[in-house]
Steps between C-alpha positions, in 0.01 A plus 500: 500500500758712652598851479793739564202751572295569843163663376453853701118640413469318204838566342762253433838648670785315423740446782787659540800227595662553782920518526495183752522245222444730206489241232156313645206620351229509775192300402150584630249255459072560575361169513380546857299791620304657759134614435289781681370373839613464878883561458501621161325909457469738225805730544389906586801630629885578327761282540760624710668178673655175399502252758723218512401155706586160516319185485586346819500139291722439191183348347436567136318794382161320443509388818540860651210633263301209612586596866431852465168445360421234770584811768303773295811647383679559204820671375606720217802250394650163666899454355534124482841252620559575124455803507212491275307834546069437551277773431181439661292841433616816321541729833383801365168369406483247837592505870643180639447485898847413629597762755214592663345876589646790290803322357227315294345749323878685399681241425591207274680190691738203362482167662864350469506087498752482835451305818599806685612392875176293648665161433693285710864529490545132374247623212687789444844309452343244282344771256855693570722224266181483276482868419912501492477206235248688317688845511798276360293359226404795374803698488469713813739465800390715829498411836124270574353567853122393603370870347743533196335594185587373178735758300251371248203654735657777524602585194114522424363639787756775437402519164109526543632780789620687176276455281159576739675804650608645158151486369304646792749693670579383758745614794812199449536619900563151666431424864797343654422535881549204703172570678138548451379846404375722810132629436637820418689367271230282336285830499726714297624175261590689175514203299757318332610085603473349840486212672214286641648538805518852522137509576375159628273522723594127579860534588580374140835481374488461152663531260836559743720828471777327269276498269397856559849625514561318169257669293588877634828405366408351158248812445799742591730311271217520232416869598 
């Protein structure tokens, strides 16, 4: 069953709908999620941080969980191709092992469906006219490169931004650097949304600063 809700410590919250394409209702759905164990901890710290990735693969969100799990991982939300929204553990009860050191314990994490840039470029053209036929069939006309997001994407990831920020307070501060995060920099983080790649310690370039730059502006415009 799905939900225009994301449940925060044991309350339903329902989402706040973004501006992008303000007449889809965002739809959260719980069939899969992560249990206590190896990449999966009791959460003991405040949530500060939302950190935004991408999947690498445009492989469907079952797929990723299944992945994840595989890797003794796990992630607070994956947004599907469809822009389906999957909550896999309530983050203020749980700690999903995505980032790694610190950034774990203070933050919650999405997982966007996108094959980023680690194809090859004849992939990338193929899924190019795919994504642009898709972006057609649904209504939506942008420019499609190998790391575009579905407006539909984010519409929702801008739309859990809200609503998860609103309810715990969160700093709406987004990074937009175009580098990684010096360690004084890391050290004196003050929360608010960031990149993967603002703190990889494996060069990682997720989820691209497009994206980054896109949802400073949509949280301004909301503001």
């Amino acid at each position: 069953m799905t939900r225009q809700s994301v449940l925060l410590g044991g309350v339903e919250v329902p989402i706040i709908v973004s501006q992008v394409l303000p007449g889809l209702p965002v739809k959260v759905e719980r069939k899969l999620q992560f249990a206590r164990g190896p990449g999966v901890s009791r959460r003991t710290r405040v949530i500060d941080t939302l950190v935004m990735h991408w999947t690498g693969a445009e492989n469907p969100a079952t797929t990723v969980f299944q992945t994840l799990t595989e890797r003794t991982l796990g992630v607070e939300f994956i947004v599907d191709r469809d822009a389906l929204v999957w909550q896999c553990c309530d983050p203020l009860i749980l700690n999903a092992h995505d980032c790694g050191g610190t950034w774990d314990a203070r933050s919650a994490s999405f997982e966007i469906v996108n094959a980023g840039d680690s194809s090859s470029p004849q992939w990338r053209s193929a899924r190019n006219r795919e994504r642009e036929e898709e972006h057609w069939a649904w209504g939506t006309v942008s420019e499609v490169t190998s790391s575009s997001f579905f407006e539909e994407q984010v519409h929702v990831v801008v739309s859990l931004i809200l609503t998860i920020t609103k309810h715990l307070g969160i700093s709406r501060d987004v990074c937009t650097l175009a580098r990684k995060l010096d360690p004084y920099e890391q050290a004196n983080w003050q929360g608010g949304i960031v990149g993967h790649m603002h703190f990889s310690k494996k060069g990682k370039r997720d989820p691209g600063l497009p994206l980054m730059q896109r949802i400073a502006a949509e949280l301004e415009a909301a503001a």
